[in-house]
C-alpha positions in Angstrom: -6.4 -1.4 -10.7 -5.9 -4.3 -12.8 -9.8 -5.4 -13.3 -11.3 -2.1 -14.6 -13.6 -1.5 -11.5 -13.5 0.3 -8.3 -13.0 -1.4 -4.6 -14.3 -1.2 -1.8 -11.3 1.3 -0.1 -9.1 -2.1 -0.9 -5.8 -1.3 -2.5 -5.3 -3.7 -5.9 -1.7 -4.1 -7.1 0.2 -6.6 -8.8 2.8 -9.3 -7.8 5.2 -7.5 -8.6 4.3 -4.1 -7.4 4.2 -5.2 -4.1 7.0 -7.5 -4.1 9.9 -4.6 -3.4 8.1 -3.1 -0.6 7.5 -6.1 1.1 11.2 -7.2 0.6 12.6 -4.0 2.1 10.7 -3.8 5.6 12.0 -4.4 8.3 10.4 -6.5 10.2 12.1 -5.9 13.6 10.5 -2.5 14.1 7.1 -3.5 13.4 6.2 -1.4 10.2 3.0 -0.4 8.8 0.9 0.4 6.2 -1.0 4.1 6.3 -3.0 5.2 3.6 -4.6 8.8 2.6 -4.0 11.9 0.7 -1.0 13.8 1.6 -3.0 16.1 2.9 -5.0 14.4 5.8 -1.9 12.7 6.2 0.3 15.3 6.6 -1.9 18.0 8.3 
């Protein structure tokens, strides 16, 4: 976080942070964005 407080379950990231992944998606096969611990994720 760049503005030393919590969200509400938003994800805060800079410019350029988010700049790669956005650059390397392809767009064709519809991507998306899951988040969680690896845990719930995974099990």
């Amino acid at each position: 976080m760049d503005h030393d407080s919590g969200t509400s379950g938003c994800v805060s990231l800079l410019k350029p942070g988010l700049r790669h992944p956005l650059r390397t998606l392809d767009l064709d096969r519809h991507p998306v964005v899951v988040m969680g611990d690896r845990a719930d994720l995974m099990g």
